[in-house]
Each structure stands twice: as structure tokens, then as C-alpha cells.
N, CA, C and O atoms as CSV, one atom per row, in Angstrom:
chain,resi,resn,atom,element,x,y,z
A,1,UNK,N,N,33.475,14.328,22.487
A,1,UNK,CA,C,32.697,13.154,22.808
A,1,UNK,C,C,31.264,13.295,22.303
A,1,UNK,O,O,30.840,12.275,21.761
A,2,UNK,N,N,30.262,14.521,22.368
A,2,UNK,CA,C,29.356,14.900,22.103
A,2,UNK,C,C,29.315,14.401,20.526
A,2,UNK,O,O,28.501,13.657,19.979
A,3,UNK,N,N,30.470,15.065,19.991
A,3,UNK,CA,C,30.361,15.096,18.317
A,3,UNK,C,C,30.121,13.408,17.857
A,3,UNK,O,O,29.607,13.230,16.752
A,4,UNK,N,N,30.400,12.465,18.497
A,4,UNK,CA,C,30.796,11.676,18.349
A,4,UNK,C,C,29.545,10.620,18.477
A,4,UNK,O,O,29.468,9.487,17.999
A,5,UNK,N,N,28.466,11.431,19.369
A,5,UNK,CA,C,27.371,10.771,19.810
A,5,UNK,C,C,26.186,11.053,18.907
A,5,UNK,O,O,25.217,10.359,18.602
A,6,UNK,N,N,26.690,12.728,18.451
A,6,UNK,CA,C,25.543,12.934,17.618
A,6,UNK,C,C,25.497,12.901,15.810
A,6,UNK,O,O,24.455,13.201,15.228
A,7,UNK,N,N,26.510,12.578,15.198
A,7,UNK,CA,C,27.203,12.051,14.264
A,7,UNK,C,C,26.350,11.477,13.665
A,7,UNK,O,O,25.728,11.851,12.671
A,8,UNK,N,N,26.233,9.996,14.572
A,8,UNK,CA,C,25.503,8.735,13.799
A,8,UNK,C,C,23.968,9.104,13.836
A,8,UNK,O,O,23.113,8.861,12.985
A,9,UNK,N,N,23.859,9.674,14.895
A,9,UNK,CA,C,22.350,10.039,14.823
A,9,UNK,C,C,21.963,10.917,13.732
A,9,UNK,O,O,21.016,10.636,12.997
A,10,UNK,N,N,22.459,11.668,13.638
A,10,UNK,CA,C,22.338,12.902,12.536
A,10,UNK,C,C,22.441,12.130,11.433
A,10,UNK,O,O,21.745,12.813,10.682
A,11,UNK,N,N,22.756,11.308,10.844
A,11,UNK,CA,C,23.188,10.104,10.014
A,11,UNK,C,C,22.241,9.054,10.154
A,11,UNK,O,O,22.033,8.421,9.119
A,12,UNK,N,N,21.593,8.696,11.203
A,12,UNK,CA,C,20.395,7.942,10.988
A,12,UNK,C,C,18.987,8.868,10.597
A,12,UNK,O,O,18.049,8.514,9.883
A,13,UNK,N,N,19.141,9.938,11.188
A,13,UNK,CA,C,18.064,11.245,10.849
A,13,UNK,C,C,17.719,11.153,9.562
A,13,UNK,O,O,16.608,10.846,9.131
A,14,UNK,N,N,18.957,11.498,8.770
A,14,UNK,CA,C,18.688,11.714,7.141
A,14,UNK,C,C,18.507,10.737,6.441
A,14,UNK,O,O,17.861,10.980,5.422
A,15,UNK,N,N,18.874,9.546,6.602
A,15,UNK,CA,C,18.569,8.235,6.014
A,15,UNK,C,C,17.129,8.052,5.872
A,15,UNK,O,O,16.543,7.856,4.807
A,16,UNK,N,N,16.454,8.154,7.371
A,16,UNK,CA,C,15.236,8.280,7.356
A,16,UNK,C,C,14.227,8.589,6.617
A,16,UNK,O,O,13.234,8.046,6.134
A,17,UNK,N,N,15.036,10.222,6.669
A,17,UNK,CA,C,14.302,11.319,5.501
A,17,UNK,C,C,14.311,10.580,4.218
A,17,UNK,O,O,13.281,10.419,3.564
A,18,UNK,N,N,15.492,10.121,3.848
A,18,UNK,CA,C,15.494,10.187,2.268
A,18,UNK,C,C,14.771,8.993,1.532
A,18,UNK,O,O,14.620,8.739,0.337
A,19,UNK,N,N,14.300,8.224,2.928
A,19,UNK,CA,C,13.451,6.737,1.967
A,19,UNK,C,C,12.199,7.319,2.097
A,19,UNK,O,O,11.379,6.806,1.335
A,20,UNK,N,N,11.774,8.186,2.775
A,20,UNK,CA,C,10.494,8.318,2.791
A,20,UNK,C,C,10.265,8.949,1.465
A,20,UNK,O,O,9.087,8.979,1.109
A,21,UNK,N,N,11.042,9.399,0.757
A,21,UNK,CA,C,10.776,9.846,-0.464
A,21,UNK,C,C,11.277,9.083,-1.814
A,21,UNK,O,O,11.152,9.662,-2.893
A,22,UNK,N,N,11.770,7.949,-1.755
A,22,UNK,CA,C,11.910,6.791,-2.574
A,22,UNK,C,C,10.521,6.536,-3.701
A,22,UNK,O,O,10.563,6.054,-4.833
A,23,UNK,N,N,9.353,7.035,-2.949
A,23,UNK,CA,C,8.246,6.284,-3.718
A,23,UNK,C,C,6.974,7.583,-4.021
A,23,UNK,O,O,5.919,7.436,-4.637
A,24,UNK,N,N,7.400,8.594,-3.488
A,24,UNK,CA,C,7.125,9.943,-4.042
A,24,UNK,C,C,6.523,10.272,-5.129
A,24,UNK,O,O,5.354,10.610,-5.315
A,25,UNK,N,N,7.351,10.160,-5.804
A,25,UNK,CA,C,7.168,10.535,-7.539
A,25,UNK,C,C,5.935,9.403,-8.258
A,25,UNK,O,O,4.942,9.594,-8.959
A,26,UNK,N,N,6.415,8.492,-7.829
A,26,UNK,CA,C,5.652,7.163,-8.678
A,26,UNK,C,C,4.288,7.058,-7.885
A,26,UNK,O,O,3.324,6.373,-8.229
A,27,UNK,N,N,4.369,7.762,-6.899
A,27,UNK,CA,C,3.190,7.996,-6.230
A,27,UNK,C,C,1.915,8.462,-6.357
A,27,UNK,O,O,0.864,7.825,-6.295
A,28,UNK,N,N,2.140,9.923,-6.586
A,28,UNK,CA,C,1.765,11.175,-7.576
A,28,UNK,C,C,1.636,10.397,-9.102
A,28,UNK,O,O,0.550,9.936,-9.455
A,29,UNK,N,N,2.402,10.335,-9.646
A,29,UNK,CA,C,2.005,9.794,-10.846
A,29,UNK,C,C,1.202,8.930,-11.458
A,29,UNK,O,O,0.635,9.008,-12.548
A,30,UNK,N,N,1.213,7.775,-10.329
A,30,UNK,CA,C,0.192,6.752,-10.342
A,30,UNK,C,C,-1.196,7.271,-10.239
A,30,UNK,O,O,-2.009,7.213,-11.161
A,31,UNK,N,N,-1.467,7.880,-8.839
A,31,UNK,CA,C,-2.511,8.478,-8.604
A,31,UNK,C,C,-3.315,9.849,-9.747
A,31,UNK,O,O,-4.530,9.995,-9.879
A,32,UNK,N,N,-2.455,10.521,-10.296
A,32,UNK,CA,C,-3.070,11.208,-11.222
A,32,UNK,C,C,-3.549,10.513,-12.647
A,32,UNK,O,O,-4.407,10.877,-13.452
A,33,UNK,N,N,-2.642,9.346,-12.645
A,33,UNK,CA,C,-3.114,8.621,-13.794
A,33,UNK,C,C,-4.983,7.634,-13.660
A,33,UNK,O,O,-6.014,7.553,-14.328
A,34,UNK,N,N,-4.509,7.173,-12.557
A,34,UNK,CA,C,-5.928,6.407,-11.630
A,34,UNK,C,C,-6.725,7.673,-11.813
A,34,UNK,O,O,-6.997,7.795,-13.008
A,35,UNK,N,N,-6.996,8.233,-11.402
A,35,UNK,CA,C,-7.882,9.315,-11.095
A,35,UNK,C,C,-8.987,9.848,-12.915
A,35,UNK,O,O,-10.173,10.083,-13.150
A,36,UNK,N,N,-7.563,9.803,-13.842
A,36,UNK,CA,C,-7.986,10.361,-14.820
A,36,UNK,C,C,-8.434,9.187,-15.519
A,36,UNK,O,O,-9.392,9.367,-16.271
A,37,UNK,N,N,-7.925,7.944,-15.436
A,37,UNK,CA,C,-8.862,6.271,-15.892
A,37,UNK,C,C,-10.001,6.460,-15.249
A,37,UNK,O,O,-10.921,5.962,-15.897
A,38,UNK,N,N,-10.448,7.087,-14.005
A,38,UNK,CA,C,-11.824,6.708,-13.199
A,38,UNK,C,C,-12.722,7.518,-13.960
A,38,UNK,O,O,-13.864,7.144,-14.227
A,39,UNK,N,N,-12.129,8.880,-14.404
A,39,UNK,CA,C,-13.020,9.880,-14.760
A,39,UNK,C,C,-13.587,9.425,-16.430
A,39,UNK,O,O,-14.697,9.646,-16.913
A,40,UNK,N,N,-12.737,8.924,-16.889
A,40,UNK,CA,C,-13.270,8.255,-18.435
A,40,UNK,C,C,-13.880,6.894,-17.854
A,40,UNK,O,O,-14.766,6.490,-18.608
A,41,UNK,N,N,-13.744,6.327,-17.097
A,41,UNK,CA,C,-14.551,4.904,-17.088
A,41,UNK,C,C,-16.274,5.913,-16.438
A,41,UNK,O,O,-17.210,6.119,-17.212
A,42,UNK,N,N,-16.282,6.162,-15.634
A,42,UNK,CA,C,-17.137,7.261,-15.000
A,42,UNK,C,C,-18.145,7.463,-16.045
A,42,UNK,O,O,-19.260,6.952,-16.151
A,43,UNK,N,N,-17.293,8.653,-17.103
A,43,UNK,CA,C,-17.666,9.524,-18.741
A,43,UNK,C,C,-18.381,7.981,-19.487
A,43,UNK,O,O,-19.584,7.958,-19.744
A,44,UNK,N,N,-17.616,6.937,-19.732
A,44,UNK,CA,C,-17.864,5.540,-20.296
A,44,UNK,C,C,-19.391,5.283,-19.906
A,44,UNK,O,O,-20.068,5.196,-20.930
A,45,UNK,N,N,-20.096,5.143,-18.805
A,45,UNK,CA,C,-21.454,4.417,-17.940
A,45,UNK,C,C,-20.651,3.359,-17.140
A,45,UNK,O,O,-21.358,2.518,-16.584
A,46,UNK,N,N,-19.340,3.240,-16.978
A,46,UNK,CA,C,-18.917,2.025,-16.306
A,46,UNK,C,C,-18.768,2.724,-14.627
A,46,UNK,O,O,-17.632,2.624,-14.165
A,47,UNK,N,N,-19.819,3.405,-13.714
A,47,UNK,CA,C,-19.560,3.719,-12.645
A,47,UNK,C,C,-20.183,3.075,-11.873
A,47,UNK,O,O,-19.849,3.287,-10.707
A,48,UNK,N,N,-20.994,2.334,-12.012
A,48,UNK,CA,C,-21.834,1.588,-10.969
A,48,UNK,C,C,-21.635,-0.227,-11.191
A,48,UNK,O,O,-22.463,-1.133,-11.086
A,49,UNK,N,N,-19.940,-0.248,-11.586
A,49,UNK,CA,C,-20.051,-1.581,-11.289
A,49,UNK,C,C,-19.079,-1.650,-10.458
A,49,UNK,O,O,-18.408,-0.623,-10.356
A,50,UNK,N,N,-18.667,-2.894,-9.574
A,50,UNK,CA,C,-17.988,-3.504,-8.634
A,50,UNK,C,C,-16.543,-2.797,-8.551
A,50,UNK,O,O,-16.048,-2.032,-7.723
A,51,UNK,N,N,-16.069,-3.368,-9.753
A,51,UNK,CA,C,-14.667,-3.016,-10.137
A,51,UNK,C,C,-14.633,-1.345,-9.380
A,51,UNK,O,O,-14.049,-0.906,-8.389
A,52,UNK,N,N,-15.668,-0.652,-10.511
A,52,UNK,CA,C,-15.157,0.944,-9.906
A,52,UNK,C,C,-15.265,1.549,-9.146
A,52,UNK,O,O,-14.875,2.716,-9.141
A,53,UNK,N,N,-16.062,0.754,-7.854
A,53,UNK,CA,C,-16.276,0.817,-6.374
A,53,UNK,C,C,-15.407,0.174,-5.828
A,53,UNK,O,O,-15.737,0.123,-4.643
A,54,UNK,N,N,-14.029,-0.615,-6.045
A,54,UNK,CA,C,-13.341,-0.889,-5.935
A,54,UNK,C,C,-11.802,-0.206,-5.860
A,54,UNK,O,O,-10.807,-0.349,-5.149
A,55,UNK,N,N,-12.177,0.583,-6.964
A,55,UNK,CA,C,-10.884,1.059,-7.607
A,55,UNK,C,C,-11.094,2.488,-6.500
A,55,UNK,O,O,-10.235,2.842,-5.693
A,56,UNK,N,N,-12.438,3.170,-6.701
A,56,UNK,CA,C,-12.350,4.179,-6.151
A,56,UNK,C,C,-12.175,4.190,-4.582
A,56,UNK,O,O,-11.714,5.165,-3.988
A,57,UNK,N,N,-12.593,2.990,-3.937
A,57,UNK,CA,C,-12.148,3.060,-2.378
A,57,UNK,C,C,-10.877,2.844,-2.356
A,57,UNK,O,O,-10.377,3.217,-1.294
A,58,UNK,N,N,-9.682,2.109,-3.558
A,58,UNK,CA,C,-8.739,2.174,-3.242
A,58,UNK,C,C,-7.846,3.434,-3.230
A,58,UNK,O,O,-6.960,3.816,-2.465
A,59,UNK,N,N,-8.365,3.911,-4.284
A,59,UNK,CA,C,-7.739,5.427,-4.356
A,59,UNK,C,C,-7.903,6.432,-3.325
A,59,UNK,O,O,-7.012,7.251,-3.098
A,60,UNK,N,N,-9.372,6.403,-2.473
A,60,UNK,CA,C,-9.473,6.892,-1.489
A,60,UNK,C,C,-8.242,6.767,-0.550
A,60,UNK,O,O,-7.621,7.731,-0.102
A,61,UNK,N,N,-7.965,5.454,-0.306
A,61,UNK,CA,C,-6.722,5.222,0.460
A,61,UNK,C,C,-5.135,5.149,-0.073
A,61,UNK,O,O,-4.129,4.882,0.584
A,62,UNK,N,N,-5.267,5.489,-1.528
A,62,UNK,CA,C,-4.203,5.974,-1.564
A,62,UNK,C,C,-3.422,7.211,-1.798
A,62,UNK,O,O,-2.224,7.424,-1.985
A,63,UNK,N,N,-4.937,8.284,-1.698
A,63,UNK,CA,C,-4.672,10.057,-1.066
A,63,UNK,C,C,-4.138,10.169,-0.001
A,63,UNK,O,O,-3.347,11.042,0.356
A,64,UNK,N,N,-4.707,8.917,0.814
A,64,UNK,CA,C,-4.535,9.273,2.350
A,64,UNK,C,C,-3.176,9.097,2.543
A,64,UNK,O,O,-2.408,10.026,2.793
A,65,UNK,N,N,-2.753,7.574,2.401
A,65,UNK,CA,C,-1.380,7.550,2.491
A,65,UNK,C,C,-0.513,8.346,1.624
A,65,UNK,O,O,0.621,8.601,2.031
A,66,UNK,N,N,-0.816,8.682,0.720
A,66,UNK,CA,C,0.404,10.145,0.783
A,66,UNK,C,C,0.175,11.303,0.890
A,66,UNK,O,O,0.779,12.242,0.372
A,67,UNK,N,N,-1.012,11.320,1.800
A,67,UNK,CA,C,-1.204,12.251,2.406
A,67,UNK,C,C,-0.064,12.407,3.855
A,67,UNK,O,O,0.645,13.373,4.133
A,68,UNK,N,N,-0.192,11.250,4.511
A,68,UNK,CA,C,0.740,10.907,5.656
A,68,UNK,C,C,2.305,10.450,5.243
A,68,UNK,O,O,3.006,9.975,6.136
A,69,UNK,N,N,2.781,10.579,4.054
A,69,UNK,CA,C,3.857,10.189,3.032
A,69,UNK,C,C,3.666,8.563,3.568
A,69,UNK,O,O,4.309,8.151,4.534
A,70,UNK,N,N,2.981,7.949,3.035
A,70,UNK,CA,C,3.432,6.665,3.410
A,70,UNK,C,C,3.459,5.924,2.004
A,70,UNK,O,O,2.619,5.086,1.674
A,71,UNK,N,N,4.749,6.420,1.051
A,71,UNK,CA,C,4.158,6.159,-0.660
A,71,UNK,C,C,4.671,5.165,-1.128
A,71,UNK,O,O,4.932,5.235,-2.329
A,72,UNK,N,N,4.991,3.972,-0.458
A,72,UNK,CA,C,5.290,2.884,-0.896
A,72,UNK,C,C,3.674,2.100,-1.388
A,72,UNK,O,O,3.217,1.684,-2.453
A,73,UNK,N,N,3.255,2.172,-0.202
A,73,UNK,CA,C,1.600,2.060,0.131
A,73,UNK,C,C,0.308,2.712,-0.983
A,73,UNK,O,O,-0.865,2.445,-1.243
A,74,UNK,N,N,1.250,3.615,-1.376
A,74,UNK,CA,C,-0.106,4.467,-2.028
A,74,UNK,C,C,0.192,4.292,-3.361
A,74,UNK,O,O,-0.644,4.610,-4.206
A,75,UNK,N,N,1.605,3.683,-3.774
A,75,UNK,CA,C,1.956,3.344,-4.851
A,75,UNK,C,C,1.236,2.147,-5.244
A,75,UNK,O,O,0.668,1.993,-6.325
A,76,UNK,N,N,1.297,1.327,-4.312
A,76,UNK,CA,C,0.351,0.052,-4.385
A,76,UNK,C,C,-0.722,-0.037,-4.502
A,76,UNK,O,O,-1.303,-0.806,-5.268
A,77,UNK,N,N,-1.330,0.951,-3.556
A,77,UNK,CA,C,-2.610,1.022,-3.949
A,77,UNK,C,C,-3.495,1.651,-5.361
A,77,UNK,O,O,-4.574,1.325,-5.855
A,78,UNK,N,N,-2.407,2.765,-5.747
A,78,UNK,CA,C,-3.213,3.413,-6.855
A,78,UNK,C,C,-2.629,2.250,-8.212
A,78,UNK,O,O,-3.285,2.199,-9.252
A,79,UNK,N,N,-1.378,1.390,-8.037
A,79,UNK,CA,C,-1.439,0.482,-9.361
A,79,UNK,C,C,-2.598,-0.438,-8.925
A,79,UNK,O,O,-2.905,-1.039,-9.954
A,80,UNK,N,N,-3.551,-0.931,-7.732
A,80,UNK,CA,C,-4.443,-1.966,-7.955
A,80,UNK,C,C,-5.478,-1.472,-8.386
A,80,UNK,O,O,-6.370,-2.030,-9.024
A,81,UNK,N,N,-5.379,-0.106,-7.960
A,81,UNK,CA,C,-6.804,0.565,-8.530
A,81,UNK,C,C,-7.025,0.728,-10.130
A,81,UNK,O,O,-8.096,0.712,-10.738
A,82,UNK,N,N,-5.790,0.880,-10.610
A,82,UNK,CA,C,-5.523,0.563,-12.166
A,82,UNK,C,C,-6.174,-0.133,-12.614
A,82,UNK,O,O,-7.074,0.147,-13.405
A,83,UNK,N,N,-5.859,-1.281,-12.193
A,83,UNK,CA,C,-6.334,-2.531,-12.539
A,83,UNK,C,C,-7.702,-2.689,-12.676
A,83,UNK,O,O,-8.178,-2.946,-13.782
A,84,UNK,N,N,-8.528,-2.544,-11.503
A,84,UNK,CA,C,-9.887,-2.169,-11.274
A,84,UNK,C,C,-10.773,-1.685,-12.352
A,84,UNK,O,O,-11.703,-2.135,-13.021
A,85,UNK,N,N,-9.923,-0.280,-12.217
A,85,UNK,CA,C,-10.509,0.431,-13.516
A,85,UNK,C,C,-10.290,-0.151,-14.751
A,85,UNK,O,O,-11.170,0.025,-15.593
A,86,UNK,N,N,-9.074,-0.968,-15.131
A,86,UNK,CA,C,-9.326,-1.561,-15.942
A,86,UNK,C,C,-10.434,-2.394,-16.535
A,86,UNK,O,O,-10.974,-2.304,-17.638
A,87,UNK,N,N,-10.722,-3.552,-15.144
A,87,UNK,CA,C,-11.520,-4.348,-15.152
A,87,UNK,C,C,-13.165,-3.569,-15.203
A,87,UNK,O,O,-14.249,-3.932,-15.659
A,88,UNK,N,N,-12.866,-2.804,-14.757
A,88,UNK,CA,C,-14.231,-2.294,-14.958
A,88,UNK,C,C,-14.848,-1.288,-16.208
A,88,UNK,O,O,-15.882,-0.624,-16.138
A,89,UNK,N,N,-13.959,-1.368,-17.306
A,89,UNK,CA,C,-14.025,-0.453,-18.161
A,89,UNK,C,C,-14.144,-2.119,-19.312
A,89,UNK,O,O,-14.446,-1.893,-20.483
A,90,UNK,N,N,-13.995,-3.072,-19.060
A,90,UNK,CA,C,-13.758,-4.582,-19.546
A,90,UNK,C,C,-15.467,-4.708,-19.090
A,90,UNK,O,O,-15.694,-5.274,-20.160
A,91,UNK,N,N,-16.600,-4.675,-18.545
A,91,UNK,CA,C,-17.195,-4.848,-18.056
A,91,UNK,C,C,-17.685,-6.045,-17.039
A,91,UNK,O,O,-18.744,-6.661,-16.925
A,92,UNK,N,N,-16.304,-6.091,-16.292
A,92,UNK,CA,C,-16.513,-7.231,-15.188
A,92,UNK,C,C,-16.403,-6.442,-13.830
A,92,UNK,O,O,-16.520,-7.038,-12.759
């Protein structure tokens, strides 16, 4: 009866586990890419505009969240920060 109770649970356990790592990779990747756009827009003179005070508070928050694995979130955040840096390497 026991086996029977703890089955599905053990089975909802790992499910758990395994989405939290769905967005992992693209996570990390994003973020090292952001990071290394900030440092050439930075190198560029483009650090004191909007955009890259933008980009960089987003990235701030998207260490954090995968810091706490929350990398759906941090995926999102480091592609807007992309953008940012884009825009701010565009000089807007």
C-alpha cells in the first residue's frame, strides 16, 4: 500500500526536478553573451546612456534568478538586455 502512495510522489518529485532545468543552458549562454556585448559597448563610450543602464540592471536580475534556478526568467531577462545593449551601442 505504501509503495503505492509513494510511487506517484516520487514521480511528481522528478518531474519537478527536470523542468527546472529546461532553461539552464540557454540561460548561461545568454547571460555570458550579454555580459560580453556590455563589456564592448562599455570599451565603445556607450556606458552612460539609458539603454546600458538598462541592460545592466537587467542582467543584474538575471544572475540572480539563476542564481535561485529560476531560468526561464533569466532567460528573458538576459535576451532583453540584448536588446538594450543593442540599442545602446545604436546610440539611443
Amino acid at each position: 500500500m505504501k509503495a503505492w502512495i509513494c510511487l506517484p510522489l516520487f514521480a511528481l518529485v522528478l518531474t519537478g526536478c527536470a523542468g527546472k532545468t529546461a532553461y539552464r543552458d540557454n540561460c548561461a549562454t545568454q547571460l555570458d553573451a550579454a555580459w560580453h556585448e556590455l563589456d564592448l559597448a562599455k570599451a565603445e563610450g556607450f556606458a552612460g546612456t539609458v539603454s546600458y543602464s538598462k541592460a545592466l540592471s537587467l542582467l543584474t536580475g538575471a544572475k540572480t534568478q539563476q542564481q535561485f534556478e529560476a531560468y526561464e526568467g533569466c532567460t528573458d531577462k538576459a535576451e532583453k538586455a540584448r536588446f538594450y545593449i543593442k540599442e545602446s551601442r545604436a546610440g539611443r
